[in-house]
N, C-alpha and C positions, 0 to 999 in steps of 0.2 A: 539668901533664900533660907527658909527655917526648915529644920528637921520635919516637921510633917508634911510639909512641901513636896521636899525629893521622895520622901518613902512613899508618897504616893504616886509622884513619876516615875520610880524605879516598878511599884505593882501594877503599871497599868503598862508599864513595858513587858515585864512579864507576865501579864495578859496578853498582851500581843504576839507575843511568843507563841503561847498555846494556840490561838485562834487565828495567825498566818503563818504558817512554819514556812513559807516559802521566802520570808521577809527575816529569817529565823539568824541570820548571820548577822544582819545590819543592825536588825534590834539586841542583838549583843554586847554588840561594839559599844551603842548609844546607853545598854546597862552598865556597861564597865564603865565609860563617861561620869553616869550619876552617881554610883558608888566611889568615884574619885574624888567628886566634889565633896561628899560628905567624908571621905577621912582628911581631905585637903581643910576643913574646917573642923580639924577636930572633931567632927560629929559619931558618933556612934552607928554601926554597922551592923543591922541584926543580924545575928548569929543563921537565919536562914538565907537571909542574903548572901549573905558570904558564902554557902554550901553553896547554893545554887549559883554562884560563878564560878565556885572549883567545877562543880561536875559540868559546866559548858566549857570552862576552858580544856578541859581535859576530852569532852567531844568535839570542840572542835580544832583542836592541836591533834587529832587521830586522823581527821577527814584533811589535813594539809596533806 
């Protein structure tokens, strides 16, 4: 899968994020997934991506 691929399955998860917060945990999971794949391939990780898994992972390691 190419680099512009996942970046844009990973923004339109974090779309979905915003626009079903009730589906807010599952589409997590499924962002940590896409960001796997692209350092699994060497691929580059923008630097907002990667914020924005620290500060979910850290909301939701509080709600466990």
């Amino acid at each position: 899968m190419r680099l512009d691929e996942l970046e844009a399955e990973v923004s339109l998860l974090v779309n979905q994020m915003t626009n079903q917060p009730e589906d807010q945990y599952e589409l997590y999971l499924q962002l940590r997934q896409k960001m796997s794949e692209l350092r699994a391939f060497g691929m580059p990780v923008p630097a907002d991506f990667v914020k924005f898994e620290e500060e979910l992972e850290r909301e939701f390691s509080r709600r466990r």
